[in-house]
N, C-alpha and C positions, 0 to 999 in steps of 0.2 A: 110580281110581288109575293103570290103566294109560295115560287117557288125559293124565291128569296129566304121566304120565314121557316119552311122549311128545311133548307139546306142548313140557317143555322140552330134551326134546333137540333139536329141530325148531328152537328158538330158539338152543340153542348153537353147531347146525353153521351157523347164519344169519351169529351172531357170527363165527365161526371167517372165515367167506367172504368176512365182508366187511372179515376182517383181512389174509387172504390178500392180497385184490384192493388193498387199501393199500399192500401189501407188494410189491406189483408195479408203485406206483407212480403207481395211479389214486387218486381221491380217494373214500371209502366216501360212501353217502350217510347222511343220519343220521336218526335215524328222532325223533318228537317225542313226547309225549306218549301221542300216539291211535293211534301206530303208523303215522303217515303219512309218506311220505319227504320228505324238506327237501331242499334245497337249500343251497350253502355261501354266506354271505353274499357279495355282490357287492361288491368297494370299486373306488367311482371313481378311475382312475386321472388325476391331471392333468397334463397335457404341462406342458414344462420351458419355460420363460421366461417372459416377461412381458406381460400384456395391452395391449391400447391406452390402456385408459383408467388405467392405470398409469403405462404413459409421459407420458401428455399432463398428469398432474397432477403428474408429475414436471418436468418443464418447465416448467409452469405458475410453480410455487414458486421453481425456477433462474433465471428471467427477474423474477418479484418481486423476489428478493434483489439479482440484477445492477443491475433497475433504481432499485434504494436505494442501492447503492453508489457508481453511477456519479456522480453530484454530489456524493460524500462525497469522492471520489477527486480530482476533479476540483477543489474547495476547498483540499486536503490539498498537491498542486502549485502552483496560486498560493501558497498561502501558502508553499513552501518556496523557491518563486522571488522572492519580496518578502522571505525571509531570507536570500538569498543577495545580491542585488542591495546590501542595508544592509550587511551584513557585509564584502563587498566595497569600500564604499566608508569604511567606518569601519576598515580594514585599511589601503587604503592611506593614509588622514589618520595612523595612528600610525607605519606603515612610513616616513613622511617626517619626522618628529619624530625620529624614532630615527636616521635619517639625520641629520639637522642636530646633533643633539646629539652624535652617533661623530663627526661631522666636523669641528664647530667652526666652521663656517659657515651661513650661511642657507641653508634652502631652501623653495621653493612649492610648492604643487600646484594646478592649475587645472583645475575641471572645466566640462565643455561640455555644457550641458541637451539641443543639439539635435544634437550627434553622439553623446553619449554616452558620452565620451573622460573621460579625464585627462592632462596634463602634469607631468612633476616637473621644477623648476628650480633652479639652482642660485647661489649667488654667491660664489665660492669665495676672492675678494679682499677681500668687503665692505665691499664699495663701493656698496652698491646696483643693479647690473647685474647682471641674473639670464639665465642662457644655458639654454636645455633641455638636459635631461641623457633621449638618445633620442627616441624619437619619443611621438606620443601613443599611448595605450591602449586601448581598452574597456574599461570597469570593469563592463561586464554584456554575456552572449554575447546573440547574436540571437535567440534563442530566452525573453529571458526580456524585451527591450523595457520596461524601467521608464521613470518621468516624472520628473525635475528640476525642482522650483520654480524656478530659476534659474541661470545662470552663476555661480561663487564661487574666488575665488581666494583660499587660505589661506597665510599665511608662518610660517614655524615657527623659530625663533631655537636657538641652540647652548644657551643657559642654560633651552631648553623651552616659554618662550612662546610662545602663537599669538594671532594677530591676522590679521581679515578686512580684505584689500588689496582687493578687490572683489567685490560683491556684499552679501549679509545672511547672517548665521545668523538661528533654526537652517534646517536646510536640508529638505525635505521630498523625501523618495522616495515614489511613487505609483505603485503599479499593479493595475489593474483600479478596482475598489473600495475594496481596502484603503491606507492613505495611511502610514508612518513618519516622524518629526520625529528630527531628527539634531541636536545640538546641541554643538559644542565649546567647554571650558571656561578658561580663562588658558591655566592649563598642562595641558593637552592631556587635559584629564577628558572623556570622549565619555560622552554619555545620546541614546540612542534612545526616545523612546517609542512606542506604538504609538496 
């Protein structure tokens, strides 16, 4: 018995010591089942950023998507420059209607396939003698280079009528690959198609 009483006081000032020694700061060590001392588990610690092969498949992915987009982008601007170019030129076929009709005289517009121009004219006595009213135009910047099927000069009358003085409707804008048919109608019904 007495050795009893010893062993566990033996065991309690163990306890106490290795509460103490916690208490100051160090870390106890911890005893296991068998009475053997352990050690505190180890945790790897991992440094802060990021590996290579993280970047590189990060990149990897950034340059996939890029390179799918870039032809999408690229279609997405022709075709806004072949909606501007028709838009522009079906603006100003009604801009000169609405002219002849506010004015009560005839007026033209003559476009040029291989400058790329327009004229508006006028004939303010109607007489048939049409004078330019300004110089000519670009009806599309340089940057956007559409194609005209042909020269066309349209006359546009006070009471709304139009009639081609030269050339044919309907008229085609082309560019790149994509082609648009312009087509004006007596009195001045414009259909694009594509």
């Amino acid at each position: 018995m007495l050795v009893n009483e010893l062993e566990n006081n033996v065991t309690s000032l163990q306890i106490m010591e290795d509460l103490s020694v916690a208490l100051d700061g160090e870390y106890p060590m911890r005893r296991g089942f068998t009475g053997d001392d352990q050690r505190p588990p180890v945790r790897r610690v991992r440094p802060f950023g990021f590996s290579l092969i993280e970047l590189m498949v990060t990149l990897a992915i950034i340059l996939i998507i890029v390179a799918m987009a870039i032809p999408l982008i690229g279609n997405a601007v022709a075709q806004y420059k072949m909606n501007s170019a028709v838009l522009s030129v079906t603006g100003i076929m009604q801009a000169t209607r609405y002219r002849a009709i506010s004015s009560g005289y005839p007026y033209r517009v003559a476009f040029s396939s291989a400058a790329l121009t327009y004229q508006v004219q006028s004939d303010p006595n109607s007489n048939g003698v049409f004078g330019n009213v300004g110089n000519a135009v670009p009806f599309a910047s340089s940057s956007i280079n559409p194609a005209l099927n042909a020269d066309i000069t349209l006359q546009f009358r006070p009471n709304g009528a139009v009639s081609v003085v030269a050339g044919a409707l309907p008229m085609t804008v082309t560019l790149k690959n994509n082609t648009k048919t312009i087509n004006v109608g007596t009195y001045g019904n414009i259909n694009v198609t594509p």
